[in-house]
N, C-alpha and C positions, 0 to 999 in steps of 0.2 A: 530557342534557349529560354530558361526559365526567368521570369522576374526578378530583379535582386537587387536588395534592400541597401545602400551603401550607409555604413558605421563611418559618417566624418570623422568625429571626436576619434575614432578607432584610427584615421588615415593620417589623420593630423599629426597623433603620435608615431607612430607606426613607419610612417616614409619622408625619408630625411631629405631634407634642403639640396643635399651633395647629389642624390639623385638625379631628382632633375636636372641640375646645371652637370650632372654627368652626361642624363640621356641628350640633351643640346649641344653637348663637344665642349660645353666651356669651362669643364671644370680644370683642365691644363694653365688656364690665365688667374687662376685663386691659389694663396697662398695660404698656409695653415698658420696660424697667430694662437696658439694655446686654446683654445674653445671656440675660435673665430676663425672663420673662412674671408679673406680678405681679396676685393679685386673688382672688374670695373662690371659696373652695373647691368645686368644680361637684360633690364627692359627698356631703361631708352638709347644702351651704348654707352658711346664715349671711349674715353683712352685714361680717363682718371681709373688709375691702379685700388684705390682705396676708397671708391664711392660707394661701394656696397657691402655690406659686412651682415655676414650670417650668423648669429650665434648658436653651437650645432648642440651643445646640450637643454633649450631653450625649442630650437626648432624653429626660431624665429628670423626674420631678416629686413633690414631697412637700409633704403640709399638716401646717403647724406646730400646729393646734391641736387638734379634736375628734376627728379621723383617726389624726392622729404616726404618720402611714403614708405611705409613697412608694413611687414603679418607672418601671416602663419605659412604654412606650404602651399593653402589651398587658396591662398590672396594670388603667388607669385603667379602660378600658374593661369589662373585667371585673367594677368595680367601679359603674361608673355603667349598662351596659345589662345585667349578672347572666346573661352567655350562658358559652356554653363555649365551648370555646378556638377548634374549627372554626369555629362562629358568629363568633367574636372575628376570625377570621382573614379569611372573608368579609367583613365587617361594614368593617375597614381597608383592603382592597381596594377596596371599593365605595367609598367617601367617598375617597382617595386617588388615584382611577384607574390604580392601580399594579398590573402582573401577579402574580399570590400568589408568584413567585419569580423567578430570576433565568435558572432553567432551562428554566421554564414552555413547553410547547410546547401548550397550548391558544389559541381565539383569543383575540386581546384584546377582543373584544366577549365575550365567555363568561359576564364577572360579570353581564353586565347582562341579568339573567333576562325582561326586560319585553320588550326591543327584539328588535323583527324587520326587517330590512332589507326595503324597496320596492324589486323592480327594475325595475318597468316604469315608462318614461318616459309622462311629460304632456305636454299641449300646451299650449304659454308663449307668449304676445305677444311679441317682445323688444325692442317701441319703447315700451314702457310710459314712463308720464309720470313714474317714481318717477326713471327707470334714465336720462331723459335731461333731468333736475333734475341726476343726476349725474353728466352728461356720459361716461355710456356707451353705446358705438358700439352700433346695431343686430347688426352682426359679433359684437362680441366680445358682448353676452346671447346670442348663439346659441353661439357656442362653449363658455362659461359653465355654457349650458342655462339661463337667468336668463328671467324675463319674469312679466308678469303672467297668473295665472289665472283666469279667468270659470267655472269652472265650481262646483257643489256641495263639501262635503265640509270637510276638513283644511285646505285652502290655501285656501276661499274668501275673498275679500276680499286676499286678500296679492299680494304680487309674490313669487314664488318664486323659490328656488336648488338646482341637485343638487347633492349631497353625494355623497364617496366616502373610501372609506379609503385608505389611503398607498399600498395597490398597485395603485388605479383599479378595486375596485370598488364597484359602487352600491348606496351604503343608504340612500337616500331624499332627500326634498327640506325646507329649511328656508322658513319663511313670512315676510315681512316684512309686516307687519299696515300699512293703509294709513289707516285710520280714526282721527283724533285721538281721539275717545273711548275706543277699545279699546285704543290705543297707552298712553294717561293712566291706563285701569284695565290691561292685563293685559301693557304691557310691547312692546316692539318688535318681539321676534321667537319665535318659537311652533317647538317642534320637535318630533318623532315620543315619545310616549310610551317612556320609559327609554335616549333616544337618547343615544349613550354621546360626547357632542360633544367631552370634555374627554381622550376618547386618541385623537385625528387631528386635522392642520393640516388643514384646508381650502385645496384647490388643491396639497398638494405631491405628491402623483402626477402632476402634470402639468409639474414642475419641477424633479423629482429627480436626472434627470441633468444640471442648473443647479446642484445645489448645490454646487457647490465652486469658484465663479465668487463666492458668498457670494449671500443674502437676505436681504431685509425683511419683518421681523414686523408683522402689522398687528392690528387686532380684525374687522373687518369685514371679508365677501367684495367689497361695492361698492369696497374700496378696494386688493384684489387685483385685480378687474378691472383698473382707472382705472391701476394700477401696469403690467400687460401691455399696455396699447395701448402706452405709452413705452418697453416693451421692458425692463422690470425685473421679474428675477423676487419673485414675495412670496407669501406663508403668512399666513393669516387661524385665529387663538387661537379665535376666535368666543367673545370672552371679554375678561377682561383677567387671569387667574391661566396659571398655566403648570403644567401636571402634568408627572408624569416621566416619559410615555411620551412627549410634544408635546420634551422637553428630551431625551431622546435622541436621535430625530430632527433636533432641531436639530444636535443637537453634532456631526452629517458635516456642518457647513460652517468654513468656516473664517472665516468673517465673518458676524457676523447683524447688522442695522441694525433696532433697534427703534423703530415709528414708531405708537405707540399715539394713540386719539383726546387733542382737547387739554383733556378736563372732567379734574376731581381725581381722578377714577377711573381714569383712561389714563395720568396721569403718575403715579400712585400706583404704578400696575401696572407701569411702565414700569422704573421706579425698583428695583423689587422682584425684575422677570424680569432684568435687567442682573445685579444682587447674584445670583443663582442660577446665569446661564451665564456668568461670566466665569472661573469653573474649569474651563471646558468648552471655549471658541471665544472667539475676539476678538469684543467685542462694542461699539454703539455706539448712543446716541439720538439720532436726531433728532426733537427736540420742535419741536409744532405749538405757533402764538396759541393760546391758550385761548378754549375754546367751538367750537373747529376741528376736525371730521376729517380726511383726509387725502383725501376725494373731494367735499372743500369747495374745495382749492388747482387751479389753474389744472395745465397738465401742463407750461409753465416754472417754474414753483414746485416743482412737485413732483422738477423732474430736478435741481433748485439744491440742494436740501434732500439728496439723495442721492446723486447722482452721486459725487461726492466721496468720501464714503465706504464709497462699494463699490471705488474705484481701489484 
């Protein structure tokens, strides 16, 4: 891999406090206090609730007690994983999905040392029983490249999707696991080992010269598809958090409608990616019923819900 220059000053700003004490599990024990992240100290411990306080417009953070020490992102970390500043620099990039700088002409898949892109295409069903539960066309899984896989391997058992990056092209395919047991134990959807999901929309190389007609954010590809049979273009997070490579991207539009699933994680998320791009693009939600995706609604639901505010 090539040589590369890390922009601190760039990382400083760039990746928040919340990050890391996310990538560590501890952000569950901090409470939000108006600009302040409150809760006990992630570098020497303790059970004091209130020893350590983040200020998250600042990006700064100090504990009051056994520490009496504070800084920036690139102190904590220093502090809790004891690397050197390059490792430190790495280290924020990878948990961030943010490029080491602002100049950076390496790719954006580069951090992700594991992932290797798949190019060569499978062979999908595309009338699979998942894909027309969700009222998507045989056409449009082929267009997609959606459908279910019978064969061994990675994607056995799933109904698959290819994946590409923002300039069309191909790095692999994501799994949608079909089996309630393995969905209950390992989760819904299964991706390539170090698959760098969190810097690419899913579908906006297909859309890009749409975007300034404005789009819809969604979480899932089923509910990009189900969005292009009606003739709307849409962007799948394959998530519900928004990185800063996914928010630059967005911000060439000039309208994004964000239409997250309706569980507390979609509106949570929803609520959360608004608060982030409305410095960036005009932005808007349209909230689903609760317990609802958006490849649950009929496609007159789905154009009532939107329409409107792409005009």
């Amino acid at each position: 891999m090539a040589h590369i220059q890390f922009d601190f000053k760039y990382l400083k700003k760039n990746v928040p406090i919340k990050y890391v004490l996310e990538k560590k599990g501890l952000l569950p024990s901090f409470k939000r206090c108006g600009d302040k992240l409150i809760g006990p100290c992630p570098i020497h411990g303790g059970d004091n609730k209130r020893s350590f306080v983040a200020t998250i417009s600042k990006n700064l953070w100090f504990c009051f007690t056994k520490c009496n020490a504070g800084g920036d992102v690139i102190e904590l970390v220093r502090r809790l994983e004891h690397l050197n500043y390059r490792q430190i620099a790495k280290y924020l990039a990878s948990i961030s999905y943010v490029l080491p700088g602002p100049y950076e002409r390496c790719s954006a898949l580069s951090v992700q040392k594991d992932f290797r892109p798949f190019i060569k295409p499978v062979h999908l069903i595309p009338d699979a029983l998942l894909l027309k539960q969700k009222a998507i066309h045989p056409d449009t899984a082929r267009k997609f490249e959606a459908g279910a896989y019978c064969g061994a391997g990675f994607l056995q058992g799933c109904v698959a999707v290819r994946l590409h990056d923002h300039l069309g092209n191909p790095l692999g395919y994501a799994g949608r696991r079909i089996q309630p047991n393995m969905v209950k134990s390992l989760g819904k959807w299964k991706f390539p080992k170090g698959f760098p999901k969190s810097k690419l929309l899913y579908n906006y190389h297909r859309i890009r010269h749409m975007v300034k007609k404005g789009i819809v954010l969604v979480e899932c590809p089923w509910a990009v598809m189900r969005l292009s049979q009606i003739g709307i273009p849409a962007v799948a997070l394959l998530g519900t958090y928004l990185s800063q490579t996914q928010r630059k991207l967005l911000s060439n539009a000039p309208r994004v409608i964000i239409m997250l699933d309706g569980d507390p994680a979609g509106k949570k998320g929803a609520t959360r990616i608004k608060h982030i791009l409305q410095s960036d693009t005009c932005v808007s939600i349209a909230a689903l019923p609760s317990g609802l995706d958006p490849d649950d609604l009929s496609d007159h639901q789905l154009t009532a819900k939107i329409q409107h505010l792409l005009a």
